[in-house]
C-alpha positions in Angstrom: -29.9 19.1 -24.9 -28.5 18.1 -28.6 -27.5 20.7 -30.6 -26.0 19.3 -34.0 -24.5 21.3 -37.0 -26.2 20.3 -40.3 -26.8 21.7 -43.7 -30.3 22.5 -45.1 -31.5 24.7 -48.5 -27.9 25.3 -49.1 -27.3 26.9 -45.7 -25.6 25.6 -42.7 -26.9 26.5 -38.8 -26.3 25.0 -35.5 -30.1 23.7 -34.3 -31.5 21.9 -31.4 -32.3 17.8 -31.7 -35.8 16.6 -30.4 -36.3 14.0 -27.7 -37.2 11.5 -30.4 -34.2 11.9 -32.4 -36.0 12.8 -35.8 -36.5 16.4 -36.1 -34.2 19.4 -35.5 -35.3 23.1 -34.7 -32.9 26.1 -35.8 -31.7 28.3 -33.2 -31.8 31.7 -34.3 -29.0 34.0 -34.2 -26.6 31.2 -33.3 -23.9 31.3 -35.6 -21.5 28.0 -35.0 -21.1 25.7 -32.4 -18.6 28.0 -30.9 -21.4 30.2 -30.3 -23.7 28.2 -28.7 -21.1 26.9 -26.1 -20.7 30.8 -25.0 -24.6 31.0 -25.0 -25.6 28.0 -23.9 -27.5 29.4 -20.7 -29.1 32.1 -23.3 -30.1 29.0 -25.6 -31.7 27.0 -22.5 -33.7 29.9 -21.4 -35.5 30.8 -24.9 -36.2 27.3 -25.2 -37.6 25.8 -28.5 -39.5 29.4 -29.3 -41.6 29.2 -32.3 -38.7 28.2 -34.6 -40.4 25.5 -37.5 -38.4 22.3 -37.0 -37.6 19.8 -39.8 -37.3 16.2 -40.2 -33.5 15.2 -39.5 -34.5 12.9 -43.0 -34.5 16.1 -44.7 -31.0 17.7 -43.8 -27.4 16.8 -43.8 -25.7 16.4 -40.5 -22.3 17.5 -40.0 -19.4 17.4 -37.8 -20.7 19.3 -34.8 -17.3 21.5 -34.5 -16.6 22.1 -38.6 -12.8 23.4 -37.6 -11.3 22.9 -34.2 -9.6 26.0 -33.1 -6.8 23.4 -31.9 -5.9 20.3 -32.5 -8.0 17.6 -31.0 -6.3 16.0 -27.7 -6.8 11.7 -27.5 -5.6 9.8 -25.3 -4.2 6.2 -26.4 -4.2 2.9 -24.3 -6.9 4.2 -21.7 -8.9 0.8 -22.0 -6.7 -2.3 -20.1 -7.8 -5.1 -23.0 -6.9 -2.7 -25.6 -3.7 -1.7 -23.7 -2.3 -5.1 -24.2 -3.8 -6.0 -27.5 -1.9 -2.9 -28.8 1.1 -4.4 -26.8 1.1 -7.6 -28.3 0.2 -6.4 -31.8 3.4 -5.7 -32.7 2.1 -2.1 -33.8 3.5 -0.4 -30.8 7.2 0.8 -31.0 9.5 -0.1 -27.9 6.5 -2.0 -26.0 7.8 -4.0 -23.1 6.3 -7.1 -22.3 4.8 -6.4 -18.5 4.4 -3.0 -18.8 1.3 -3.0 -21.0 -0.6 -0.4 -18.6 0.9 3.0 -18.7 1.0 5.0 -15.0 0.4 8.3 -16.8 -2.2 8.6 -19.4 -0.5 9.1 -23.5 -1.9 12.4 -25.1 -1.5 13.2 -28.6 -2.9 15.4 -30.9 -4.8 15.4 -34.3 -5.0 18.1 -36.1 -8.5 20.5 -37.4 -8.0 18.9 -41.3 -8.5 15.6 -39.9 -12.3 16.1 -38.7 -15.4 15.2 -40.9 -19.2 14.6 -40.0 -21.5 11.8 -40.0 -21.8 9.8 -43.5 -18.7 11.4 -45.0 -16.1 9.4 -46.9 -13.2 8.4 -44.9 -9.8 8.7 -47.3 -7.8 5.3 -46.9 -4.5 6.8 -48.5 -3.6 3.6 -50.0 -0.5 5.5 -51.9 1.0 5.7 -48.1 -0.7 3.2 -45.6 -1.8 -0.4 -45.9 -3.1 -0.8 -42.2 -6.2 2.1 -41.4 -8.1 0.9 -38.6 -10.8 2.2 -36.5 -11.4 3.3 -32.4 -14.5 3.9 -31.0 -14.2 6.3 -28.8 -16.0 9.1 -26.2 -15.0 12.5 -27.2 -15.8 15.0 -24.5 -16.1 19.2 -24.6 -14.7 21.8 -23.3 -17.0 25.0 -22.1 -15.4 26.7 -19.4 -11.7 28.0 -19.6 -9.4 26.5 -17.1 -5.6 25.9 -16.5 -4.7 23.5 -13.7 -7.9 21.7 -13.4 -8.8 19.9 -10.0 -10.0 16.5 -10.8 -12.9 17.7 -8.1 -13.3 20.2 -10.4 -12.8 18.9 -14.0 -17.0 18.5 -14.7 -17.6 22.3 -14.1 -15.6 23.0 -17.2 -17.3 20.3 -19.6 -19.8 21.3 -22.0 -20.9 18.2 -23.7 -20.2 14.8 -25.3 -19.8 13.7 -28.7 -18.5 10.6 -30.6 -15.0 10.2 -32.5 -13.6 7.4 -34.6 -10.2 7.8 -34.0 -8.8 6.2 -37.2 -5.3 5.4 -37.6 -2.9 4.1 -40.0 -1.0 1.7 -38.1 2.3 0.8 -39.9 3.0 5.2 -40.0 2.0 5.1 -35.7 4.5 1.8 -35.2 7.2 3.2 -37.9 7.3 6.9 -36.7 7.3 6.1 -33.0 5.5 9.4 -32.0 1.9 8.5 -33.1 1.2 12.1 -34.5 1.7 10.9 -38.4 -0.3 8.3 -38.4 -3.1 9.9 -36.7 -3.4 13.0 -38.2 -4.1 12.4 -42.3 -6.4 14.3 -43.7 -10.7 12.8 -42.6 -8.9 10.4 -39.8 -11.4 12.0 -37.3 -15.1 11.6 -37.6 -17.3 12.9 -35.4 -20.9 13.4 -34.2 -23.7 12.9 -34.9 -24.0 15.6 -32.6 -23.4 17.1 -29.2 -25.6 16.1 -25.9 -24.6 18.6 -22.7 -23.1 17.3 -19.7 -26.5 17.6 -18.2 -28.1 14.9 -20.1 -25.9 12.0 -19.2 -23.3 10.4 -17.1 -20.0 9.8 -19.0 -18.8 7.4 -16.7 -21.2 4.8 -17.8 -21.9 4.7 -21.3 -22.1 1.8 -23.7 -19.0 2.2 -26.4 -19.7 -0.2 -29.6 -18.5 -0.5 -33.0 -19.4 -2.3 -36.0 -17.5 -3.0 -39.5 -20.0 -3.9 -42.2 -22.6 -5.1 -39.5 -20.2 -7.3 -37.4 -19.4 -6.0 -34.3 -15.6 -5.8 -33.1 -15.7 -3.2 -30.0 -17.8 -3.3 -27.0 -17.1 -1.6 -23.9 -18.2 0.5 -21.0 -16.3 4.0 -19.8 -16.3 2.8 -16.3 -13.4 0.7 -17.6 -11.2 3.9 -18.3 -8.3 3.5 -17.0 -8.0 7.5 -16.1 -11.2 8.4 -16.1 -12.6 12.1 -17.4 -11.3 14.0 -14.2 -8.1 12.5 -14.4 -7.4 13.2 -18.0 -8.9 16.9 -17.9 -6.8 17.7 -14.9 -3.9 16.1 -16.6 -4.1 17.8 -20.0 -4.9 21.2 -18.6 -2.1 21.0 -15.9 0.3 24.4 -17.1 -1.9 24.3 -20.2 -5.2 26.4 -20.8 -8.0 24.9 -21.9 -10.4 26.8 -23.7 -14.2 26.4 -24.9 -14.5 24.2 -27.8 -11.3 22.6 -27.3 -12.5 18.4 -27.6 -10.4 15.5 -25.5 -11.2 12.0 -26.8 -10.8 9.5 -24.4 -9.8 6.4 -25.3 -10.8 3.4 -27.6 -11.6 -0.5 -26.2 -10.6 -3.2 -27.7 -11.5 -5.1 -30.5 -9.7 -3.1 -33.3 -8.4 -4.3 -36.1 -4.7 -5.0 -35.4 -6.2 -7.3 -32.3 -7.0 -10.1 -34.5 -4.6 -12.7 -36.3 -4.2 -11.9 -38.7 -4.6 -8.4 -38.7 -8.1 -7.1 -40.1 -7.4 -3.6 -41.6 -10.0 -1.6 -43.4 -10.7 -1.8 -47.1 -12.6 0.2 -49.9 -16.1 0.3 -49.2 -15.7 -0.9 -45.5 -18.6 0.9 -43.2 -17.5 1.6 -39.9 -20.7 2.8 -37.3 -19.9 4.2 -33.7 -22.6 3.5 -31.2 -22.4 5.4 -27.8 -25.3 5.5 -24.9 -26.8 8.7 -25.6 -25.3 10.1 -27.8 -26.6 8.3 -31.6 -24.3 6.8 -33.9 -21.7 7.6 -36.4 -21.3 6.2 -39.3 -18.4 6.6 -42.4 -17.6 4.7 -45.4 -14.0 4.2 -46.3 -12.4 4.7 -50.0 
């Protein structure tokens, strides 16, 4: 199933996406996205009803989770290429030639303010950063509550998938050390288009791509994770609770922009589209 958030006749609702992609039917009664990850089973067993869908061409879709009730969790360096392009960038405080491949898998956080929906305007901050760049990545989330997560187990407590451009200023992530400021400006997280449940797919092989004005810069597979999805939920949630609607994005490939010599950095007016197996396509424009 797809269930995307989008706006329509001045009113926003959480509604489900048809096979085809181009029409979306309003679930009734569902309030937010919240909501339908508590009533997904409820949602599943009406089915479609007699609810009038509309053309997707006729409404605005959004970020599927407007306002994260935490921050969102990513995990850096999980792709082996990237790994060392991020190495040898020169971008990445105290890295140590050798010792591009991490043994434990680096969490950080971004917070709710930075998360907009497909086709919004990325903010480049220009008064502060001179390097925003882009990550592709596989955002998956969380439906069941669950502290101390087998890896055996970590599937049972996944809703769904979703797609997030991690963007990042690079100069703030190399000059701060801790990567937290210069992931976390305000719109540095797009996501969607929408939501597919774990049902529908199988995260461990899925298509990653990126373009930048048409060209395309990232292309990748998640069976080249290096911690793969039960890993990094099992991880994250080990003495930590994690609770429905919390997201975990996990990972970008290479083929970002501080890969390249020189560096190639987003500009004003730069169109960045995230491709993922599945799961549609997101697409910003940065000013």
């Amino acid at each position: 199933m797809k269930l995307a958030r989008f706006a329509a006749n001045g009113t926003i609702r959480i509604g489900r996406i048809d096979q085809t992609e181009t029409s979306i039917a309003p679930i009734l009664g569902v309030n937010d996205m919240f909501d339908a990850i508590e009533r997904i089973d409820e949602i599943r067993a009406a089915g479609g009803g007699d609810v009038q869908a509309c053309s997707l061409a006729d409404v605005t879709l959004l970020a599927p989770i407007a306002v994260p009730r935490r921050n969102v969790f990513c995990v850096g360096k999980n792709y082996r290429d990237h790994a060392r392009e991020f190495s040898n960038s020169g971008y990445e405080a105290g890295a140590v030639k050798g010792a591009e491949i991490d043994s434990h898998p680096a969490v950080f956080t971004k917070p709710a303010s930075t998360v907009v929906g497909p086709n919004d305007v990325v903010q480049l901050h220009a008064h502060i950063t001179s390097s925003v760049d882009y990550e592709a990545e596989l955002a998956l989330i969380i439906g069941k509550e669950g502290r101390d997560i087998k890896p055996e187990c970590a599937y049972d407590h996944i809703f769904g998938y979703t797609i997030v451009n991690d963007v990042t200023a690079r100069d703030r992530q190399r000059n701060h050390k801790q990567w937290f400021l210069g992931k976390a400006l305000d719109t540095f997280c797009p996501m969607g288009p929408w939501i597919v449940t774990s049902d529908e797919l199988d995260p461990e092989n899925l298509d990653v791509k990126c373009w930048v004005n048409g060209e395309l810069r990232q292309n990748a597979n998640t069976r080249d994770l290096i911690f793969n999805i039960p890993t990094l939920v099992s991880t994250i949630s080990a003495g930590l609770t994690l609770k429905p609607g919390d997201i975990i994005a996990t990972g970008t490939p290479a083929g970002v922009g501080l890969g390249f010599d020189p560096p190639r950095f987003l500009r004003t007016g730069d169109t960045v589209s995230v491709s993922i197996s599945h799961l549609g396509t997101l697409t910003n424009t940065f000013q």
